[in-house]
N, CA, C and O atoms as a GROMACS GRO file, in nm:
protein
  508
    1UNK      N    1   3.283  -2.303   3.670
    1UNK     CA    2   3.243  -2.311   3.531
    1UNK      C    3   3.099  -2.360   3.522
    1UNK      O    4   3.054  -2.439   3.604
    2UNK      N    5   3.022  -2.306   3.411
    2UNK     CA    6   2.863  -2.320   3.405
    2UNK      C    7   2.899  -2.479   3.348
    2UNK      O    8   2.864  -2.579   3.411
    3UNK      N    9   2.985  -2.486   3.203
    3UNK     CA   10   2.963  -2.590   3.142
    3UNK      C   11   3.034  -2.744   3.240
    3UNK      O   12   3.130  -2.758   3.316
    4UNK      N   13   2.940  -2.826   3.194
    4UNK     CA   14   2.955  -2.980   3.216
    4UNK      C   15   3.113  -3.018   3.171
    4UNK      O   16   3.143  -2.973   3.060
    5UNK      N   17   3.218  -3.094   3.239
    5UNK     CA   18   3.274  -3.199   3.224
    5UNK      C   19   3.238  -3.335   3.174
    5UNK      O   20   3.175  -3.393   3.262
    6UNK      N   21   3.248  -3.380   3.108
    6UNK     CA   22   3.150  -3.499   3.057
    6UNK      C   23   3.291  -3.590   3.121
    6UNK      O   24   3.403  -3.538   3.114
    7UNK      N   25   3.276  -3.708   3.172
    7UNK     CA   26   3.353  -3.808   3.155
    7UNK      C   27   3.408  -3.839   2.970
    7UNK      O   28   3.524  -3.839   2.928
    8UNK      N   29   3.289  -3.862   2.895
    8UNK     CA   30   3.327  -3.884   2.772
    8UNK      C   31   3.232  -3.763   2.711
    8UNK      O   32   3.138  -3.709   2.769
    9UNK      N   33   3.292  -3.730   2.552
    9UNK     CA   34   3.285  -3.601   2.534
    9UNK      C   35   3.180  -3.669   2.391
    9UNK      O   36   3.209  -3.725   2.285
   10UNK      N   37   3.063  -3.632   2.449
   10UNK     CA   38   2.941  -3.688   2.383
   10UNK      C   39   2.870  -3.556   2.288
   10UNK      O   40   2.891  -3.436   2.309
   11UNK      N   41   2.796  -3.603   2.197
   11UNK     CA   42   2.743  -3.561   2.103
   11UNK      C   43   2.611  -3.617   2.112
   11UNK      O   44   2.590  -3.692   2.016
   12UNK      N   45   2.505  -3.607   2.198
   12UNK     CA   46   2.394  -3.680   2.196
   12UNK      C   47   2.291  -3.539   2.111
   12UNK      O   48   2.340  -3.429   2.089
   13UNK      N   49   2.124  -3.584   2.072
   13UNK     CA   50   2.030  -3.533   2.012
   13UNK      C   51   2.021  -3.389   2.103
   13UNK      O   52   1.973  -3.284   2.062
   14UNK      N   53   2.068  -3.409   2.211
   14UNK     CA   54   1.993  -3.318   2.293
   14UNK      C   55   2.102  -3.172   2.305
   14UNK      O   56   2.068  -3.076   2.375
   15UNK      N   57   2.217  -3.172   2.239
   15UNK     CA   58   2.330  -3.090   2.179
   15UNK      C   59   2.288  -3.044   2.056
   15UNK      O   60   2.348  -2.940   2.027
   16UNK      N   61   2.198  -3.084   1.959
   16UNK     CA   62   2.155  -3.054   1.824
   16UNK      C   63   2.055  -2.932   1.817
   16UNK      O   64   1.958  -2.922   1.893
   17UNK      N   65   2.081  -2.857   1.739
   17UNK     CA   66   1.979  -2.765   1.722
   17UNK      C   67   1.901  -2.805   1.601
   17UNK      O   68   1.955  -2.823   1.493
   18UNK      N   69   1.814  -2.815   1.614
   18UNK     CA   70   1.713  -2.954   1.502
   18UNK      C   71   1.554  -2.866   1.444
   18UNK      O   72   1.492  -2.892   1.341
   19UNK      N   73   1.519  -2.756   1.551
   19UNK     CA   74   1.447  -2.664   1.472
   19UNK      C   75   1.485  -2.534   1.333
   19UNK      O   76   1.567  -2.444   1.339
   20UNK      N   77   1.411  -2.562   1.243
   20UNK     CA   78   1.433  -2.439   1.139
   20UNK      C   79   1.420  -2.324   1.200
   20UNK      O   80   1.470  -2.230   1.138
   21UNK      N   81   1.359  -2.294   1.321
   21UNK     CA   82   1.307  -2.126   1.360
   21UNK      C   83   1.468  -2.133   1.431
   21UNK      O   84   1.552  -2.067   1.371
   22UNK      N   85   1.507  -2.197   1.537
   22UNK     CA   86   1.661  -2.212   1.590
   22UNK      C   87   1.762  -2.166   1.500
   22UNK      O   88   1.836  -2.076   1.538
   23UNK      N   89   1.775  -2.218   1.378
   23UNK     CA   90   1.864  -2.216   1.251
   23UNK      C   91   1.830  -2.039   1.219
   23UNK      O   92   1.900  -1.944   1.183
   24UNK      N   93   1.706  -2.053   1.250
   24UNK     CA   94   1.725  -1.895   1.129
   24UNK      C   95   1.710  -1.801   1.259
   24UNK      O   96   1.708  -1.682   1.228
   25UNK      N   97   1.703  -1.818   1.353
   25UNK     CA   98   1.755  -1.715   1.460
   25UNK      C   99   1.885  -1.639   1.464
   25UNK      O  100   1.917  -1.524   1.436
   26UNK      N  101   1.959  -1.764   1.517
   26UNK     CA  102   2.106  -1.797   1.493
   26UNK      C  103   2.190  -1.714   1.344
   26UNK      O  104   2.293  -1.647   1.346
   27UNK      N  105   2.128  -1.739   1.261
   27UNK     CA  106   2.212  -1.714   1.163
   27UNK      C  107   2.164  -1.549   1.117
   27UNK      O  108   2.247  -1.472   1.068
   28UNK      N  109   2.027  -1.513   1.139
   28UNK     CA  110   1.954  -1.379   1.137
   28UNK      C  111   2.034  -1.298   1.267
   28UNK      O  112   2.103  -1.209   1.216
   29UNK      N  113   2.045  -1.298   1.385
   29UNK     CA  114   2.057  -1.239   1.476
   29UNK      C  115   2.180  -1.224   1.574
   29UNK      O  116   2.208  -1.138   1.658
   30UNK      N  117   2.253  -1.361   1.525
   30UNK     CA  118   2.407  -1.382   1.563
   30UNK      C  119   2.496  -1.315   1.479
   30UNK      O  120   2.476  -1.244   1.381
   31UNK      N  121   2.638  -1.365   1.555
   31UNK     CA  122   2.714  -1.370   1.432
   31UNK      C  123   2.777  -1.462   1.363
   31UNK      O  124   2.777  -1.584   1.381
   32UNK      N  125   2.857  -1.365   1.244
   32UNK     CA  126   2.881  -1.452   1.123
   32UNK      C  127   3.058  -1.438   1.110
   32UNK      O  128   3.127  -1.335   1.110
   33UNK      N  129   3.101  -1.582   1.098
   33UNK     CA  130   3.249  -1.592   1.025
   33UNK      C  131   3.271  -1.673   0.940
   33UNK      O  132   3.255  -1.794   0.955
   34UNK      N  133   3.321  -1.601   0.807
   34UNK     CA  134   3.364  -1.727   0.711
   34UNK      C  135   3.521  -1.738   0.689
   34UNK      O  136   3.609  -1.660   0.656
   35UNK      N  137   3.514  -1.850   0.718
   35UNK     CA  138   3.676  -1.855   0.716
   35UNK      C  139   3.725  -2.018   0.620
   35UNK      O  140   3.706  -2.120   0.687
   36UNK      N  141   3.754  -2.030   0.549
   36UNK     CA  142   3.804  -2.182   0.505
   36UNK      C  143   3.700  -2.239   0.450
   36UNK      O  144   3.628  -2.172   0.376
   37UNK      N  145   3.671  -2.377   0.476
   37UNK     CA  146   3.574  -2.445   0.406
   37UNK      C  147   3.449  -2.430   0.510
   37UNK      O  148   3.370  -2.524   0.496
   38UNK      N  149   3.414  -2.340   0.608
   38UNK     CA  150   3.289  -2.326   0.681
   38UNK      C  151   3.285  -2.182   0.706
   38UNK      O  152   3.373  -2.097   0.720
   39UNK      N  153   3.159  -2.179   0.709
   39UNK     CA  154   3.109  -2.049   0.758
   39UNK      C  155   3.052  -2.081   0.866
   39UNK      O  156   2.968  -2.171   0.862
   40UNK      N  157   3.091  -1.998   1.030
   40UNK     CA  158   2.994  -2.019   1.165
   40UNK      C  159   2.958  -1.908   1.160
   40UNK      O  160   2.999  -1.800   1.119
   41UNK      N  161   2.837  -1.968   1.228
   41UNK     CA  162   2.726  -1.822   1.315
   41UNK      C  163   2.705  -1.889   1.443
   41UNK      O  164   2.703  -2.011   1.462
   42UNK      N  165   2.690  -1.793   1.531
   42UNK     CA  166   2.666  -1.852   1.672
   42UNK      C  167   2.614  -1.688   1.748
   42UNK      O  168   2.641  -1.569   1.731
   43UNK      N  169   2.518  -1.780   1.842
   43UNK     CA  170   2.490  -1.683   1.938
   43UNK      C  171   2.483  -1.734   2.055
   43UNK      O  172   2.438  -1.843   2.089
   44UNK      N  173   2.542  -1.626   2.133
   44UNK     CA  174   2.543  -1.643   2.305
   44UNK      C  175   2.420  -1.709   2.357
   44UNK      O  176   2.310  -1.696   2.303
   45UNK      N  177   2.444  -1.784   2.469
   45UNK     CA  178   2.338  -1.882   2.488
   45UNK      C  179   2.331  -1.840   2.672
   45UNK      O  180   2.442  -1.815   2.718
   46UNK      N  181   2.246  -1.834   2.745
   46UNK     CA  182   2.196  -1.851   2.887
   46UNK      C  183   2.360  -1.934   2.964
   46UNK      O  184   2.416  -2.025   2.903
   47UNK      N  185   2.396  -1.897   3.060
   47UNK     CA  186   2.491  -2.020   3.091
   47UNK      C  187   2.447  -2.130   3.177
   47UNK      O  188   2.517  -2.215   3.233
   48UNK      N  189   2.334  -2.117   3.178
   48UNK     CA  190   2.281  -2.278   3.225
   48UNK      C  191   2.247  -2.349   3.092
   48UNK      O  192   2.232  -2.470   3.110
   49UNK      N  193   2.234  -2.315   2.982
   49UNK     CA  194   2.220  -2.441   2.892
   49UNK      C  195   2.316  -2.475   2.835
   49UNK      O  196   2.395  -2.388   2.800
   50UNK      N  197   2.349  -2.645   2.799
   50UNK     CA  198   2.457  -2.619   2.719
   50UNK      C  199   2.457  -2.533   2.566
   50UNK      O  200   2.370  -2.455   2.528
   51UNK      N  201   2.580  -2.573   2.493
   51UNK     CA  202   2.639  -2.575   2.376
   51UNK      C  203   2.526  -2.653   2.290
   51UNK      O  204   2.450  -2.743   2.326
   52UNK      N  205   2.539  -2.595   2.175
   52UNK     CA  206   2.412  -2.660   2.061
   52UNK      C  207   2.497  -2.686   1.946
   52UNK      O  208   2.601  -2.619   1.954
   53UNK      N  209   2.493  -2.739   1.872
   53UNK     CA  210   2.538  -2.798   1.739
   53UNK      C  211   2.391  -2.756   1.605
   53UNK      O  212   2.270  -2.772   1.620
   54UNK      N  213   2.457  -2.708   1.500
   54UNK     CA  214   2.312  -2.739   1.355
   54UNK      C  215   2.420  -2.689   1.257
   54UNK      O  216   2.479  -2.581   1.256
   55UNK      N  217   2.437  -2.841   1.141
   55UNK     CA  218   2.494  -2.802   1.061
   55UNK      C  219   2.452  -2.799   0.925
   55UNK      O  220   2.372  -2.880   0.876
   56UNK      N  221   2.498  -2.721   0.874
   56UNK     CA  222   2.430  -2.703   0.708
   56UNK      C  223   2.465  -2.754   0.599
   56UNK      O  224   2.574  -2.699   0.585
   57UNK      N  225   2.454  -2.819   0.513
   57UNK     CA  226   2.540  -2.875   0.405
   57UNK      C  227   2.407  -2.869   0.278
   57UNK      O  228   2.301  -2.930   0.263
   58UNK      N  229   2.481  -2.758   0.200
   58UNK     CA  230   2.384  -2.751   0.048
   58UNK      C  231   2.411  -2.871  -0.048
   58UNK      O  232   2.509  -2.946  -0.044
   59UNK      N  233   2.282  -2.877  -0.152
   59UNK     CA  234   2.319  -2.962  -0.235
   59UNK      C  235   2.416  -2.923  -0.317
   59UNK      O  236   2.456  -3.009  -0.396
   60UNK      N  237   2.462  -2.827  -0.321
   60UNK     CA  238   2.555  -2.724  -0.423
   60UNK      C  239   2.731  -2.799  -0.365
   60UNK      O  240   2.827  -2.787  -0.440
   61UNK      N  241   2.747  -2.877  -0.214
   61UNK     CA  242   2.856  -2.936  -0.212
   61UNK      C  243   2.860  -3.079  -0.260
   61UNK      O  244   2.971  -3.133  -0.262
   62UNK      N  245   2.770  -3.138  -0.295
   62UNK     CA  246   2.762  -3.275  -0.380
   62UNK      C  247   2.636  -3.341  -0.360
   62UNK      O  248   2.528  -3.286  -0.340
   63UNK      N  249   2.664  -3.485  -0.368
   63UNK     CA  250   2.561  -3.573  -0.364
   63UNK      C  251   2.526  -3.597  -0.206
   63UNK      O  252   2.591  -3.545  -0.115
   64UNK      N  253   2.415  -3.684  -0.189
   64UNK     CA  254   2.406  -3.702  -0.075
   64UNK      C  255   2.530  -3.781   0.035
   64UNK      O  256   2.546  -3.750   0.153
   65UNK      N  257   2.611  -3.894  -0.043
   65UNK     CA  258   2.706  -3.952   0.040
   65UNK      C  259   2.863  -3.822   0.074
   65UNK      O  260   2.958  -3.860   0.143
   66UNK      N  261   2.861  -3.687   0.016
   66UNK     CA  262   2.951  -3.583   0.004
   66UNK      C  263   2.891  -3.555   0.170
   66UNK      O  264   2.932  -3.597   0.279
   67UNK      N  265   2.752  -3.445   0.125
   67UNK     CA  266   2.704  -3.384   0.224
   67UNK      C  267   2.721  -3.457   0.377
   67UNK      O  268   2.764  -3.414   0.484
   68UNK      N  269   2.665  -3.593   0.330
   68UNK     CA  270   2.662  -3.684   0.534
   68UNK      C  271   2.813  -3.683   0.576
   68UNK      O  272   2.826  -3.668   0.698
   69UNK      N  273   2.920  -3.693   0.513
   69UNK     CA  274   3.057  -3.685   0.567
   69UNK      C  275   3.161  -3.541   0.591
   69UNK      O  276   3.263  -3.519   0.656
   70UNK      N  277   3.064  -3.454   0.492
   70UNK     CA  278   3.075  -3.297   0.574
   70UNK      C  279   3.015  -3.320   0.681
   70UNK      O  280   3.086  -3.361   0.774
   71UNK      N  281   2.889  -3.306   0.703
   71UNK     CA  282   2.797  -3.327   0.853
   71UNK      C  283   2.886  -3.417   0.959
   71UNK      O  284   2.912  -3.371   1.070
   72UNK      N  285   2.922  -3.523   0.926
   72UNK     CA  286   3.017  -3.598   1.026
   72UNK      C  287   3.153  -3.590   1.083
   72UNK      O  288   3.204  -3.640   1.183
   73UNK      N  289   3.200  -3.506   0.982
   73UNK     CA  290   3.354  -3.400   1.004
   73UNK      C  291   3.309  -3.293   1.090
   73UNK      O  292   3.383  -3.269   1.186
   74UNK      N  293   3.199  -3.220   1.077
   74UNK     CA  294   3.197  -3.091   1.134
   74UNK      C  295   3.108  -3.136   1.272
   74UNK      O  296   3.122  -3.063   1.370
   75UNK      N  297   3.021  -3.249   1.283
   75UNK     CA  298   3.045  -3.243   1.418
   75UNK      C  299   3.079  -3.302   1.494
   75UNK      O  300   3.050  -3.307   1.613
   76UNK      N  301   3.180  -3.380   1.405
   76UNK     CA  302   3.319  -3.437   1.528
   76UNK      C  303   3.374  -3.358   1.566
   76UNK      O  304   3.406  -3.363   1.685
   77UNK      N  305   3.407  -3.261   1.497
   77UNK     CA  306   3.509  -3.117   1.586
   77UNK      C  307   3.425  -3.072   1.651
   77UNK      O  308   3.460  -3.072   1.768
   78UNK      N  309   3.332  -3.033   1.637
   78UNK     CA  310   3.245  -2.990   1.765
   78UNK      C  311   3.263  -3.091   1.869
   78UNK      O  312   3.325  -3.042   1.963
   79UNK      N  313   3.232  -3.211   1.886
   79UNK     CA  314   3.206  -3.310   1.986
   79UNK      C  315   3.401  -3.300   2.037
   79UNK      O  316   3.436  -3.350   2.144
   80UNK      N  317   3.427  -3.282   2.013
   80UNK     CA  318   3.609  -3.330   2.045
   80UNK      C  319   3.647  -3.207   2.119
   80UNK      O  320   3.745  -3.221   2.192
   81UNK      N  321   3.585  -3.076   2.118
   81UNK     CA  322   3.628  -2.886   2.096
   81UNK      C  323   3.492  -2.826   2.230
   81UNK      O  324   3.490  -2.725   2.300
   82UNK      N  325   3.417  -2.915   2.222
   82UNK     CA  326   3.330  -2.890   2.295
   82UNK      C  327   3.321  -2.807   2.445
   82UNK      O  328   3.239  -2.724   2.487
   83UNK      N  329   3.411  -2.852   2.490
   83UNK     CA  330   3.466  -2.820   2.620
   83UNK      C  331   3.544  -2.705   2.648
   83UNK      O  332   3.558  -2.635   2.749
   84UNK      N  333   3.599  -2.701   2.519
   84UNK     CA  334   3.685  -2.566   2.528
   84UNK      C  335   3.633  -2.424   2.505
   84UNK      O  336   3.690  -2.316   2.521
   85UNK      N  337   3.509  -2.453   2.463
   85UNK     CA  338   3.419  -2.308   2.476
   85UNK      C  339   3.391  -2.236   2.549
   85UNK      O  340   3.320  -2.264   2.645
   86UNK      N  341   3.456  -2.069   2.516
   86UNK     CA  342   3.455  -1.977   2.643
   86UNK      C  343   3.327  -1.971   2.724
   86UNK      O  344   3.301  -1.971   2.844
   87UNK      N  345   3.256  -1.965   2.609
   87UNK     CA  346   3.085  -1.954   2.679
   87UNK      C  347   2.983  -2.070   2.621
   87UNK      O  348   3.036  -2.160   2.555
   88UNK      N  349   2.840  -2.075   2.641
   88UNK     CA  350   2.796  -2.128   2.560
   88UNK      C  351   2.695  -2.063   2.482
   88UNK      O  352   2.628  -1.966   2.518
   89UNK      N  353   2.688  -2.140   2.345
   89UNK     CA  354   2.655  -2.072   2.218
   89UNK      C  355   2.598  -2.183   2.154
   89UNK      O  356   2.651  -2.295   2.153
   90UNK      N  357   2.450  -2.144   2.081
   90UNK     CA  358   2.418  -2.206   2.005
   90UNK      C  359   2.505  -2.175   1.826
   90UNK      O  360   2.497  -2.071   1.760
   91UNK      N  361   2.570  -2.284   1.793
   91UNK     CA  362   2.632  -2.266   1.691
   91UNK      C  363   2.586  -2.353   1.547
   91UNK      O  364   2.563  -2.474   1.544
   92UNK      N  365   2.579  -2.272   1.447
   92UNK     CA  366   2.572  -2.279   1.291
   92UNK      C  367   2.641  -2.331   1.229
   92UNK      O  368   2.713  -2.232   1.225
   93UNK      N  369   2.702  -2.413   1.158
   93UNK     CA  370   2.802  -2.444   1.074
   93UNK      C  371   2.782  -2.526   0.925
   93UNK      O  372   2.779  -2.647   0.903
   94UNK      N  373   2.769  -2.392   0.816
   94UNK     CA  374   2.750  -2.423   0.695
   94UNK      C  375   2.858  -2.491   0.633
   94UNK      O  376   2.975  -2.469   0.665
   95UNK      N  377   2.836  -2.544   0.574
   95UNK     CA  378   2.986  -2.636   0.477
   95UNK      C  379   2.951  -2.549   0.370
   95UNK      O  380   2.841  -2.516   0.326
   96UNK      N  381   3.108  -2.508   0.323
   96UNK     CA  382   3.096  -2.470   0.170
   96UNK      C  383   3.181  -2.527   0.051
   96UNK      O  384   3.297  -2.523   0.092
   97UNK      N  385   3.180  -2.554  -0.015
   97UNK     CA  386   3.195  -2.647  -0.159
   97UNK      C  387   3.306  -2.691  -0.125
   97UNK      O  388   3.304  -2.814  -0.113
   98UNK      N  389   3.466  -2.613  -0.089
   98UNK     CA  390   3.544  -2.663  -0.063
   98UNK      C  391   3.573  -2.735   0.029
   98UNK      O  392   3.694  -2.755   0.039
   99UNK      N  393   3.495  -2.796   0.118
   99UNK     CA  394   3.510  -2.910   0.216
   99UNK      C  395   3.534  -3.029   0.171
   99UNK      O  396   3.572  -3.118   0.246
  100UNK      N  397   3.509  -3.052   0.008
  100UNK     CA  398   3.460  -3.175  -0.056
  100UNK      C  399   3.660  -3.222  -0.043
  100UNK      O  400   3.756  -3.145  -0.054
  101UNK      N  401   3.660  -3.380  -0.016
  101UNK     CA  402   3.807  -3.364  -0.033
  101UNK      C  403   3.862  -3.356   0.088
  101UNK      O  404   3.973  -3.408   0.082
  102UNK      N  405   3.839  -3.318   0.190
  102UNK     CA  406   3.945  -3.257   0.298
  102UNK      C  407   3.929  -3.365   0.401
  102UNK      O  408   3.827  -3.429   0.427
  103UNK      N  409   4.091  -3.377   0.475
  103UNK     CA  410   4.109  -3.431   0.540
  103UNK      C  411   3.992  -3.362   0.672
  103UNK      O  412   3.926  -3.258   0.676
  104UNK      N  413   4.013  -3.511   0.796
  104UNK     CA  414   3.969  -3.429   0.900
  104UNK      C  415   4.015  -3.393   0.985
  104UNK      O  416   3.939  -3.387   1.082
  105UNK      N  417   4.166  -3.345   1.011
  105UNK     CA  418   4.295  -3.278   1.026
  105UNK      C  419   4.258  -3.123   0.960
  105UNK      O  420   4.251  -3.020   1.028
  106UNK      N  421   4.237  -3.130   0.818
  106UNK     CA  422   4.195  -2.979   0.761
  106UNK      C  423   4.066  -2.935   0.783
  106UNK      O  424   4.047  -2.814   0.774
  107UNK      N  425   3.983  -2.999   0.807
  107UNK     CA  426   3.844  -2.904   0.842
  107UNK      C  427   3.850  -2.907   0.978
  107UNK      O  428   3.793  -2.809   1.028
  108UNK      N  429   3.904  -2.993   1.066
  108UNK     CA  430   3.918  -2.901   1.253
  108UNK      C  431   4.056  -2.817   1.223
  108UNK      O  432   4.080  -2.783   1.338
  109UNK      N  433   4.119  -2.783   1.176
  109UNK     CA  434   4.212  -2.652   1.190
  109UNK      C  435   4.130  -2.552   1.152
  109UNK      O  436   4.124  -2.452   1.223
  110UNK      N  437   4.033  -2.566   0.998
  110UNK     CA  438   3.931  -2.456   1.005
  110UNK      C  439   3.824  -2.390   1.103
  110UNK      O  440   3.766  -2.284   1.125
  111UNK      N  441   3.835  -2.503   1.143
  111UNK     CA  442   3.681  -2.465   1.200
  111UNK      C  443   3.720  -2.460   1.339
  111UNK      O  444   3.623  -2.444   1.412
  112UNK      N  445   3.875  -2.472   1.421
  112UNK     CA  446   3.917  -2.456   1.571
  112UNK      C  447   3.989  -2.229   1.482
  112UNK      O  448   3.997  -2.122   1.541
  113UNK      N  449   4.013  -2.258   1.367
  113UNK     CA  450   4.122  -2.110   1.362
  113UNK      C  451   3.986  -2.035   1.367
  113UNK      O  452   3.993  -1.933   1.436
  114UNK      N  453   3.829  -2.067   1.295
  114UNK     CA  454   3.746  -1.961   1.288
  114UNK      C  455   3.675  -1.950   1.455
  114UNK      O  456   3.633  -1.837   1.478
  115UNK      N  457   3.663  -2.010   1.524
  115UNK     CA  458   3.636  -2.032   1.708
  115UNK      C  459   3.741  -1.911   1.706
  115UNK      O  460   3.709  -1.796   1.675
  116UNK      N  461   3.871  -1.952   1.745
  116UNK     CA  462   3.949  -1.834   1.805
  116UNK      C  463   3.971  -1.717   1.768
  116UNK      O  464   4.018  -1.631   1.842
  117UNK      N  465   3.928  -1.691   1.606
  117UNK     CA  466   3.901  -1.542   1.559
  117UNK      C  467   3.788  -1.508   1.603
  117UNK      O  468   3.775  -1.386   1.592
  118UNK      N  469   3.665  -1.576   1.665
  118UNK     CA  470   3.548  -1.522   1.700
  118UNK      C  471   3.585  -1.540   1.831
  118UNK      O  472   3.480  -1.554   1.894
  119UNK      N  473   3.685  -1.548   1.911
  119UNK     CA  474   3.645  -1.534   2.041
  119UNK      C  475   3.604  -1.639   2.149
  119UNK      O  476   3.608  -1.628   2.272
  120UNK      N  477   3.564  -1.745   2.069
  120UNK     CA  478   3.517  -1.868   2.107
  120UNK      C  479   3.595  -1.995   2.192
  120UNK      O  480   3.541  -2.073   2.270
  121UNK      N  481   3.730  -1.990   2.153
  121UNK     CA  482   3.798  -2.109   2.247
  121UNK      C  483   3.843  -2.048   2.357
  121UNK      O  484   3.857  -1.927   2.378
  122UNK      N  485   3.865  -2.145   2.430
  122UNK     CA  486   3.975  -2.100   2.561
  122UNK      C  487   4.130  -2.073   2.518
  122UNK      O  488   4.183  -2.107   2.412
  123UNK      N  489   4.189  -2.002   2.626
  123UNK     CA  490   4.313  -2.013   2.595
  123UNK      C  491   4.323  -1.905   2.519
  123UNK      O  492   4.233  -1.823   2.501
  124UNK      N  493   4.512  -1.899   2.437
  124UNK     CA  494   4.560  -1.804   2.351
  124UNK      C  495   4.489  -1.796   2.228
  124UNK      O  496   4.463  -1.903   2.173
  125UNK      N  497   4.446  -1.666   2.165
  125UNK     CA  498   4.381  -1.657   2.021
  125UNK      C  499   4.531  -1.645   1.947
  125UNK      O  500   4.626  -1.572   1.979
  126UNK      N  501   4.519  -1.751   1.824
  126UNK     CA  502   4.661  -1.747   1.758
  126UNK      C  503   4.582  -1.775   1.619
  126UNK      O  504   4.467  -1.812   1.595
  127UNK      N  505   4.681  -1.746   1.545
  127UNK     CA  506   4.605  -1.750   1.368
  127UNK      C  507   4.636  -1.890   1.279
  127UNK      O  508   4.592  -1.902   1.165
   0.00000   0.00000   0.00000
């Protein structure tokens, strides 16, 4: 396997996709699934680098204390799911309005069911 085993399953800066030209690559040139309260885009990545994280949250899902706890739901499932990625991919993940509210039990079932319709986890694709 290309990807890292981490002893602990970290989320550091260097997993973040933190440029705007990155963001609009990704979302211009990849692909796209909307499924639930997120929409991913992701594109295939080199298999020597890892997995990338950049998530989106409009002002259109609330105030600022709404948006930082979308951002912190969506990339805890990333950081927790990390490993289980068939390949690696720089990945997108917009929040959309209906995130506001949700357990974080319901936004990783979204956001692990839209991975396995794209192809993305290991293991059986199940709905």
């Amino acid at each position: 396997m290309a990807a890292q085993m981490p002893s602990r399953l970290l989320f550091n800066r260097s997993l973040r996709i933190k440029q705007g030209r990155d963001f609009t690559r990704v979302r211009a040139q990849g692909h796209r699934l909307a499924l639930g309260c997120l929409v991913a885009n992701w594109q295939p990545l080199n298999s020597r680098m890892p997995s990338r994280l950049g998530v989106i949250t409009s002002s259109r899902i609330g105030g600022a204390v709404v948006r930082s706890r979308a951002r912190r739901l969506l990339r805890e499932c990333f950081r927790l799911h990390q490993v289980e990625l068939v390949k690696q991919v720089d990945l997108v993940l917009v929040a959309r309005p209906s995130i506001v509210g949700k357990t974080f039990a319901e936004v990783e079932r979204d956001f692990l069911t839209s991975l396995r319709k794209a192809g993305l986890l290991k293991g059986l694709s199940g709905t």
